[in-house]
BAVO-921187 format. One record per residue (C-alpha): residue number from 0; residue in three letters; x, y, z. Coordinates in nm, 3 decimals. Layout:
@nr NUM; rest ALA; u X; v Y; w Z
...
REM end
This chain:
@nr 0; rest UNK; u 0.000; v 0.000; w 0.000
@nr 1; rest UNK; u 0.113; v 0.353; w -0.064
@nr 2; rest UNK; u 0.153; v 0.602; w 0.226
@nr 3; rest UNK; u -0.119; v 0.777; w 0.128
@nr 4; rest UNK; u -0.367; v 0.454; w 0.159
@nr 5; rest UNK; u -0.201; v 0.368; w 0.528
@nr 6; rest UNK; u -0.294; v 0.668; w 0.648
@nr 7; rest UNK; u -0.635; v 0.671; w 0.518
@nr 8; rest UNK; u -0.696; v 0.325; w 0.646
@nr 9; rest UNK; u -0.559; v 0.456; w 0.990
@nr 10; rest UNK; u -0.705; v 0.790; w 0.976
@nr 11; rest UNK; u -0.427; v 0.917; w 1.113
@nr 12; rest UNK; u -0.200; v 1.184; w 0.874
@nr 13; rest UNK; u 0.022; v 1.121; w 0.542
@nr 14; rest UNK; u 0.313; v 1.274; w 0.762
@nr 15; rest UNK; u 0.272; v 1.045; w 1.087
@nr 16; rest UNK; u 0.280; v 0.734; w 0.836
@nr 17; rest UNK; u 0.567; v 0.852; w 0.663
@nr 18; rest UNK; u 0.798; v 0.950; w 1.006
@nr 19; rest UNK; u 0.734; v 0.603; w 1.119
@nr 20; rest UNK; u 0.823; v 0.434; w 0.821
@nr 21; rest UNK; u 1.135; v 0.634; w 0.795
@nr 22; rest UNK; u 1.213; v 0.607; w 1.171
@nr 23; rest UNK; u 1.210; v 0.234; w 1.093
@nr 24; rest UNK; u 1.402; v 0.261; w 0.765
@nr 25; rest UNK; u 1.685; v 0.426; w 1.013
@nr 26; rest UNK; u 1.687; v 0.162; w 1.296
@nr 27; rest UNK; u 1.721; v -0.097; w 1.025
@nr 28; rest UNK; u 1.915; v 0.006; w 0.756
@nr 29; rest UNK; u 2.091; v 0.349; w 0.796
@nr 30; rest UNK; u 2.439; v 0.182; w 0.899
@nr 31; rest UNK; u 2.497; v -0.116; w 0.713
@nr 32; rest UNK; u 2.733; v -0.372; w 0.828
@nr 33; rest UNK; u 3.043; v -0.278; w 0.589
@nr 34; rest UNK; u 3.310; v -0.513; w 0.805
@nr 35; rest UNK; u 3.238; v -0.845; w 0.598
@nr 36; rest UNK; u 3.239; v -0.653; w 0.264
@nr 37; rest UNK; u 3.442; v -0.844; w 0.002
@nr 38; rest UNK; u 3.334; v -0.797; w -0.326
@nr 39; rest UNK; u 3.130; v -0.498; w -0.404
@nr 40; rest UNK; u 2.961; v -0.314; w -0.721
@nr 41; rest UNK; u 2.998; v 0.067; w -0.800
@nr 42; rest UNK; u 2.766; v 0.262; w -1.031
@nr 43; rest UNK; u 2.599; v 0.571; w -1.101
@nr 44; rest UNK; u 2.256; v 0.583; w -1.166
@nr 45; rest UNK; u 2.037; v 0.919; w -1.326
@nr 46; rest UNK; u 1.743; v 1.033; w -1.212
@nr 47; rest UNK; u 1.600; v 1.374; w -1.359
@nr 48; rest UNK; u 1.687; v 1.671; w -1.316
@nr 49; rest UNK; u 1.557; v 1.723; w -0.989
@nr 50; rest UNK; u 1.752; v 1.445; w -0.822
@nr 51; rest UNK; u 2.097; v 1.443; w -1.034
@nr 52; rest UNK; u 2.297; v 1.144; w -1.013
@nr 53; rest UNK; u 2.316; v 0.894; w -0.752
@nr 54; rest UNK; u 2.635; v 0.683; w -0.674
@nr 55; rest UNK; u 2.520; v 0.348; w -0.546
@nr 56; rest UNK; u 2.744; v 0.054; w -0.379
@nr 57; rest UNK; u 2.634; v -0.272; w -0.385
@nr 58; rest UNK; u 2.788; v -0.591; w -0.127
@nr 59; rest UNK; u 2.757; v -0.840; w -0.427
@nr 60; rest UNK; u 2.700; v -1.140; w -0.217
@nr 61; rest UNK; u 2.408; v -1.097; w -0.055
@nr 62; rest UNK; u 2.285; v -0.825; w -0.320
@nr 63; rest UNK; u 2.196; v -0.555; w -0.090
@nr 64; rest UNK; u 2.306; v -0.187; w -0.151
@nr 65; rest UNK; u 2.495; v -0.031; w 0.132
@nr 66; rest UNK; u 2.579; v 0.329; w 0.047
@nr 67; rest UNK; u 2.401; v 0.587; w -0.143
@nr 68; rest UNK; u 2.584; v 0.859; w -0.205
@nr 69; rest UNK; u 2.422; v 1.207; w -0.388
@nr 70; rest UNK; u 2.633; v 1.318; w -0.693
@nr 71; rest UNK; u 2.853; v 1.083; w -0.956
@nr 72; rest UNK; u 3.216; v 0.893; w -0.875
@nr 73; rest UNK; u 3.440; v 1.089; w -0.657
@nr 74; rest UNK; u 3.318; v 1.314; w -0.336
@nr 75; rest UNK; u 2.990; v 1.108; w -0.369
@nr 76; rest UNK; u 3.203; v 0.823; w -0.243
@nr 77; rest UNK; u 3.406; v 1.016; w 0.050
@nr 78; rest UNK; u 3.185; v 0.924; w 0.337
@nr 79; rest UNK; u 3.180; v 0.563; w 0.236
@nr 80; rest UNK; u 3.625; v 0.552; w 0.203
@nr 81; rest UNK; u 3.606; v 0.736; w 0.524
@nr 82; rest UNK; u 3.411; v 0.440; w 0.691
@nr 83; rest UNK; u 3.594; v 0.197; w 0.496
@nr 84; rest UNK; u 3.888; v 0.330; w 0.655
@nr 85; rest UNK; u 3.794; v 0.350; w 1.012
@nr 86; rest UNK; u 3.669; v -0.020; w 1.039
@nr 87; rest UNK; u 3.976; v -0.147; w 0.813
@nr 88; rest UNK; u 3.760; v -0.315; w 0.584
@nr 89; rest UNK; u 3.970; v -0.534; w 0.323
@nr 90; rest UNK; u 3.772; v -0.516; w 0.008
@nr 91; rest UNK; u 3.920; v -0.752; w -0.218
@nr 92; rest UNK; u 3.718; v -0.712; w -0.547
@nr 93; rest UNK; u 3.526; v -0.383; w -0.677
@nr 94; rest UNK; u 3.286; v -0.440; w -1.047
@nr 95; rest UNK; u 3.299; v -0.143; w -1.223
@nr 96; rest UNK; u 3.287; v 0.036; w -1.548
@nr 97; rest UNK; u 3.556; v 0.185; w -1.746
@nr 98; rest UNK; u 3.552; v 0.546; w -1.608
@nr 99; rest UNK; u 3.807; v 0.700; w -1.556
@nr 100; rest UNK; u 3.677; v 0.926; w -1.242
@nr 101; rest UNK; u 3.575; v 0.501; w -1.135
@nr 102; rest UNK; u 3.931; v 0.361; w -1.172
@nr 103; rest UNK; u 4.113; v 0.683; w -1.006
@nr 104; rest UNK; u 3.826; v 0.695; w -0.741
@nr 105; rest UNK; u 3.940; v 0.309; w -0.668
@nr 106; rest UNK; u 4.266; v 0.292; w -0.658
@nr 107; rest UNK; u 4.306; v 0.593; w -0.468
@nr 108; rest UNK; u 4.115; v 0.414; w -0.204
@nr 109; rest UNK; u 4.138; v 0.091; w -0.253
@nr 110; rest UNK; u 4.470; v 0.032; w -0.370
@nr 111; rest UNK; u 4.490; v -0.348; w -0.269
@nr 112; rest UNK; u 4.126; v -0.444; w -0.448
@nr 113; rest UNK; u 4.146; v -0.607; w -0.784
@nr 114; rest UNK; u 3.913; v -0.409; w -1.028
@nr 115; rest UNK; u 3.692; v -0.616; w -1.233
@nr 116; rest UNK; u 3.544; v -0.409; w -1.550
@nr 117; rest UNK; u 3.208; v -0.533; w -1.605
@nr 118; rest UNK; u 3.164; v -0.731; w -1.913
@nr 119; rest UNK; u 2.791; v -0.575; w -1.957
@nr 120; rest UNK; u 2.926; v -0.211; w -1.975
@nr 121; rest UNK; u 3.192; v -0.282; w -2.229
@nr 122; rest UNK; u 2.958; v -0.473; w -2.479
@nr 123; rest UNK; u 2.764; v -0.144; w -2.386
@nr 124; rest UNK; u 3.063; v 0.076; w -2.485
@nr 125; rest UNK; u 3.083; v -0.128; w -2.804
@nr 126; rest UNK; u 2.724; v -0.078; w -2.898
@nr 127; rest UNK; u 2.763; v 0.291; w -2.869
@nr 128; rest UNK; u 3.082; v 0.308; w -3.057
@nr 129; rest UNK; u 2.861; v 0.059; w -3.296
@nr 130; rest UNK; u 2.599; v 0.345; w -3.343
@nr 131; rest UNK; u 2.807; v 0.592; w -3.414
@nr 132; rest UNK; u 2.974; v 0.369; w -3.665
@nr 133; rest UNK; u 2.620; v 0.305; w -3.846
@nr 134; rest UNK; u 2.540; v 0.683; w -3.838
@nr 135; rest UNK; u 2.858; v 0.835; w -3.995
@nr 136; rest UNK; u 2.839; v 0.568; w -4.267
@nr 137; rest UNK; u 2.462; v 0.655; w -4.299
@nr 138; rest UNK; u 2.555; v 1.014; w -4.382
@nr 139; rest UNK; u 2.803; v 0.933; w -4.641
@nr 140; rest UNK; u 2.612; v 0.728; w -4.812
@nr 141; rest UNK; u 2.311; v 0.985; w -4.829
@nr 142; rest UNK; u 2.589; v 1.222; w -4.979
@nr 143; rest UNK; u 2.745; v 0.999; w -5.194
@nr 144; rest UNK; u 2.495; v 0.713; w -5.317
@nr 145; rest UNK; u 2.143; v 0.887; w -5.210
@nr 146; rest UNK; u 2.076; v 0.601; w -5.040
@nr 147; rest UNK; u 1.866; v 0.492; w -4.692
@nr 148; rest UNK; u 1.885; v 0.160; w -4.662
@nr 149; rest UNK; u 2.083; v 0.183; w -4.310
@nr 150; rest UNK; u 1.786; v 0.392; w -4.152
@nr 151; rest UNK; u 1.615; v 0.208; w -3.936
@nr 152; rest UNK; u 1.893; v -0.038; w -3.859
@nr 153; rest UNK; u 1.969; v 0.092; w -3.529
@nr 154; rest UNK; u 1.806; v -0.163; w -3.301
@nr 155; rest UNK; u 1.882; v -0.502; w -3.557
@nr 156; rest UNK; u 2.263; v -0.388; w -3.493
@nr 157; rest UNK; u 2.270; v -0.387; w -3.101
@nr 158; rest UNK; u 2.033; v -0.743; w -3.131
@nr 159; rest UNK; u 2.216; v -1.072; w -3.078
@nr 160; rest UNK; u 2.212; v -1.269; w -3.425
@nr 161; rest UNK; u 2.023; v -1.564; w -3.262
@nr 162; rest UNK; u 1.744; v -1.330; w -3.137
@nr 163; rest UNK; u 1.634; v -1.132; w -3.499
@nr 164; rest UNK; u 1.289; v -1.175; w -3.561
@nr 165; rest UNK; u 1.230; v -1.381; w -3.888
@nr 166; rest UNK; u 0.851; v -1.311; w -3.931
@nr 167; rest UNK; u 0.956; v -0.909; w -3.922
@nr 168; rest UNK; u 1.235; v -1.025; w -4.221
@nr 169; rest UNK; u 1.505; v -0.874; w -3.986
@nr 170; rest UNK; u 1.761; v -1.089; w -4.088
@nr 171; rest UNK; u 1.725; v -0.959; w -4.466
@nr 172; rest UNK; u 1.716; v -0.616; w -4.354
@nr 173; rest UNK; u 1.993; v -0.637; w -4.133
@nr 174; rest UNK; u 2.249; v -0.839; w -4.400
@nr 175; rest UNK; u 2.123; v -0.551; w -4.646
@nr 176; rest UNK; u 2.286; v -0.290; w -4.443
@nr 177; rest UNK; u 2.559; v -0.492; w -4.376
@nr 178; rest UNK; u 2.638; v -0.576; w -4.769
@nr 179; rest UNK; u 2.582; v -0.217; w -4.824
@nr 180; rest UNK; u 2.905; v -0.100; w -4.624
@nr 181; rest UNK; u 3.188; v -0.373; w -4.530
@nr 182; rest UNK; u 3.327; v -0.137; w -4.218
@nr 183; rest UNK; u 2.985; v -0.167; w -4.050
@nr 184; rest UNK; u 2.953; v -0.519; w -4.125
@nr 185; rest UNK; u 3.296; v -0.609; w -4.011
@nr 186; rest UNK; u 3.201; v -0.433; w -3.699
@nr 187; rest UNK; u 2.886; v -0.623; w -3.612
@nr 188; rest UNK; u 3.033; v -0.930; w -3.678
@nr 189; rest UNK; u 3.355; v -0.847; w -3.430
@nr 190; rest UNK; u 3.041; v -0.760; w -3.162
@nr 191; rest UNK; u 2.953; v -1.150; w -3.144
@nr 192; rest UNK; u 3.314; v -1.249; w -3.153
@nr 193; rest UNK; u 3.342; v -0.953; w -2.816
@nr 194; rest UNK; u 3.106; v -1.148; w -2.625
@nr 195; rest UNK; u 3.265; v -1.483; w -2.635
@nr 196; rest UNK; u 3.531; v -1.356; w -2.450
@nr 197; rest UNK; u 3.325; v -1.373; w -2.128
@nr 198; rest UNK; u 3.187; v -1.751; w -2.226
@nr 199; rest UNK; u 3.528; v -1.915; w -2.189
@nr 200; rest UNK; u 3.592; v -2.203; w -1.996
@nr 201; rest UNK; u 3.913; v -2.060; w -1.802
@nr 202; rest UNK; u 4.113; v -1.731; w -1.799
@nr 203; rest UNK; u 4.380; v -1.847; w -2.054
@nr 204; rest UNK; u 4.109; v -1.951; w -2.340
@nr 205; rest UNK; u 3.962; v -1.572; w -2.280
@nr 206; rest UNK; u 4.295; v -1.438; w -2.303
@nr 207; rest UNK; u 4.406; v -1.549; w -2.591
@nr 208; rest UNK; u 4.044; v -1.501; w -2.755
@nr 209; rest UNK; u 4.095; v -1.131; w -2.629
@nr 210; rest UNK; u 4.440; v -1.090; w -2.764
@nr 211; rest UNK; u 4.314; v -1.213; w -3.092
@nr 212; rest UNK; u 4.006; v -0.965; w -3.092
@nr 213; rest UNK; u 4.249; v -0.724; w -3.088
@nr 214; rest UNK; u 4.449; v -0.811; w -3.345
@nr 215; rest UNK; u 4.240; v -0.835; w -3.561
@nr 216; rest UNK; u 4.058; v -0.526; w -3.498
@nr 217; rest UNK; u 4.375; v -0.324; w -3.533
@nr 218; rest UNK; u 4.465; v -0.485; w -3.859
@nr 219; rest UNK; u 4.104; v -0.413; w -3.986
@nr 220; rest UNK; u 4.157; v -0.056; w -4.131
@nr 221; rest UNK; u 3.853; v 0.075; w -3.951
@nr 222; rest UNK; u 3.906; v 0.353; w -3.701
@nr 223; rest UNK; u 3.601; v 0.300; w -3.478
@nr 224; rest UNK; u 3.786; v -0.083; w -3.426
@nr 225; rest UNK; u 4.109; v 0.032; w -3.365
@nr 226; rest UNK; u 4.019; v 0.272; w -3.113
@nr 227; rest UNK; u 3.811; v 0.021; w -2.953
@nr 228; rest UNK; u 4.095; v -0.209; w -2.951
@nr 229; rest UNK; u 4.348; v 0.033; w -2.774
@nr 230; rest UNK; u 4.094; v 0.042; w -2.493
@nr 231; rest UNK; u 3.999; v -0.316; w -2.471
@nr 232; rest UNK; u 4.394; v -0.365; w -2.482
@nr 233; rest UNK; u 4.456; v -0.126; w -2.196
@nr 234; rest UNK; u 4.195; v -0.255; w -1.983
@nr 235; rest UNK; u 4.341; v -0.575; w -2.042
@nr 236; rest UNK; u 4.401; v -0.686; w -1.669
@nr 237; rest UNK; u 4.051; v -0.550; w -1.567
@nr 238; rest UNK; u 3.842; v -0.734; w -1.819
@nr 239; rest UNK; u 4.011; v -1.089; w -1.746
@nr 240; rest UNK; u 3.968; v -1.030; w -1.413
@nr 241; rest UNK; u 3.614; v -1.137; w -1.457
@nr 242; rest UNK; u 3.772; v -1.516; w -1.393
@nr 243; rest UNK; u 3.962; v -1.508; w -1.129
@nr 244; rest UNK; u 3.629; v -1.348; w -0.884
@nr 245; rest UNK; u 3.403; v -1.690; w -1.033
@nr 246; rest UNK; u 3.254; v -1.468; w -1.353
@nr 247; rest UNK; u 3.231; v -1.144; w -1.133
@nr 248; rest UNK; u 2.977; v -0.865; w -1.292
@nr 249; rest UNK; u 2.794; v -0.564; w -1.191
@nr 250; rest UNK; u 2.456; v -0.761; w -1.332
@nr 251; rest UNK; u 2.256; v -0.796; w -1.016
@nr 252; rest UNK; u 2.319; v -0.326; w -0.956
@nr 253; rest UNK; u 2.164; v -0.314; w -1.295
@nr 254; rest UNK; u 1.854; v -0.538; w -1.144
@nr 255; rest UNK; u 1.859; v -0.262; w -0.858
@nr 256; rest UNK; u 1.868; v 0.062; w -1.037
@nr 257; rest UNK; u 1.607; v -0.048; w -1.267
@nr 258; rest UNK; u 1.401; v -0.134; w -0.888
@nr 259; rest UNK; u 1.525; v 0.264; w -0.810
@nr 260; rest UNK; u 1.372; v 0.374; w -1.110
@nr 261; rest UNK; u 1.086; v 0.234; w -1.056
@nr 262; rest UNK; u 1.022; v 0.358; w -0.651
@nr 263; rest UNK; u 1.113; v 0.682; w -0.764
@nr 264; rest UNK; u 0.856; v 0.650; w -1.026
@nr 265; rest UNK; u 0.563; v 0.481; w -0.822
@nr 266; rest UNK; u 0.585; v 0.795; w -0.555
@nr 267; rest UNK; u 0.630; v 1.051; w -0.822
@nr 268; rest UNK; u 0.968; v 1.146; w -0.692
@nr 269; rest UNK; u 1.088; v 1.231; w -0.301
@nr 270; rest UNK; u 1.115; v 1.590; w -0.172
@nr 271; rest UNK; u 1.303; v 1.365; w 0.169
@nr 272; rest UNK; u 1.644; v 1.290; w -0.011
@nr 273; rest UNK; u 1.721; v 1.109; w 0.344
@nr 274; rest UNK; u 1.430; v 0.938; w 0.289
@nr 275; rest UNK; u 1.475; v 0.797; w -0.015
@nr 276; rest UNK; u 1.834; v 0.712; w 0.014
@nr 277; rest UNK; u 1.685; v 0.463; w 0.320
@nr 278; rest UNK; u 1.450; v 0.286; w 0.073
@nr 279; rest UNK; u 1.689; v 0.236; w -0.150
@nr 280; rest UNK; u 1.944; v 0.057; w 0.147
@nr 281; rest UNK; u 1.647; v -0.136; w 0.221
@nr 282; rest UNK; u 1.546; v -0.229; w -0.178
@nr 283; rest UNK; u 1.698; v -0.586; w -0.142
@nr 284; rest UNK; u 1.374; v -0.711; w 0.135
@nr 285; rest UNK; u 1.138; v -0.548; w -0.057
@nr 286; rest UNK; u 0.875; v -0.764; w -0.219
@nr 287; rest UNK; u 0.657; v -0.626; w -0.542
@nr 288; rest UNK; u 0.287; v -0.755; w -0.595
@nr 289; rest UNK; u 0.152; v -0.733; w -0.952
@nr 290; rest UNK; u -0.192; v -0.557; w -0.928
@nr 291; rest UNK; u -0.454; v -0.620; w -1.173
REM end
């Protein structure tokens, strides 16, 4: 039940519902225990302009978010280093992006944690590089050839191959595009051949299928590849890190800011900031009921 329908059922007032909630929220959740903390997630997450960004920490084991801090990477995370600090917690693992403001924000304060760049925020990386890619070559070929035939291509791009739709004739219109221009096909193909390097059995296999992504991406000729191959290559370490933490990912903090998006939507936004930041510590024992 919303706040609102508590205190109707109570007859009491939308504010005396709402201090007691929060006054529980506190008790329970307000000071998380951080001494066990091993492996944790870091992200950002943005919600309007109203709010800004959020910079949310994540104890990966158990899946429950224990810090909250207001801004992106860097003094959002102060308070939580400080605590680190004082308790001597030995955080041996910390998900991530590829950031910069992440990596400097973690070693700084973490020197001794390995950093594990999450696999779903580089195929991420890659699909936006990927765009880009379709769009340039989509405006050189209205200039030079008057054509359209990569409009529209977008979304069959960033799908897996196994998962085009063949009653919508995907397939056909995506291998049209793709015959069209040999850079942008060369780059969707190199997408799949990305992604197996987080299916591998061990940490040597991915290596060596990550050493030969990049070689080949440097000898393609394409620019939007060999870029993308000087970053996979000097996030090397990070990236096949992913093995040595059991397949280690930021996955379940995407699960949770989508659940953040959503309690920020269902109360049309929080004017408590304190508030809110103790609903989302507590996210992880809350239950949702479809209605309807």
């Amino acid at each position: 039940m919303t706040i609102q329908d508590v205190a109707n059922l109570l007859k009491v007032s939308w504010d005396t519902i709402k201090e007691m909630e929060k006054r529980y929220l506190n008790k329970k959740f307000s000071k998380p225990d951080l001494k066990k903390l091993q492996n944790i997630a870091i992200d950002e997450i943005y919600l309007g302009i109203k709010v800004g960004y959020l910079t949310v920490v994540m104890d990966l084991k158990p899946g429950a978010v224990v810090f909250v801090g207001t801004g992106k990477v860097g003094d959002a995370l102060l308070p939580f280093w400080k605590r680190l600090k004082r308790i001597k917690t030995k955080i041996k693992a910390v998900a991530m992006d590829l950031g910069k403001a992440y990596i400097k924000a973690v070693t700084d304060n973490l020197p001794n944690a390995e950093i594990v760049f999450d696999h779903f925020h580089v195929i991420k990386l890659y699909n936006e590089k990927l765009t880009k890619l379709r769009r340039d070559l989509q405006r050189e070929a209205e200039e030079k050839l008057d054509k359209n035939v990569l409009k529209g291509t977008r979304w069959l791009l960033l799908k897996s191959a196994d998962k085009l739709d063949e009653e919508k004739d995907e397939k056909s219109r995506l291998q049209e595009a793709l015959d069209l221009n040999k850079p942008l096909s060369a780059a969707y193909y190199m997408k799949d051949d990305l992604g197996q390097i987080w299916k591998q059995k061990d940490k040597s296999s991915a290596t060596e299928l990550l050493n030969d992504w990049v070689k080949r991406a440097q000898a393609s000729g394409i620019q939007m590849l060999i870029k993308f191959s000087k970053t996979l290559a000097s996030h090397r370490t990070g990236i096949l890190s992913y093995y040595d933490f059991d397949k280690m990912s930021s996955g379940p903090m995407e699960g949770t800011n989508n659940k953040i998006k959503t309690l920020q939507k269902m109360a049309y936004g929080y004017r408590d900031m304190e508030f809110f930041k103790l609903k989302i510590l507590g996210l992880h024992e809350t239950k949702y009921s479809l209605i309807g």
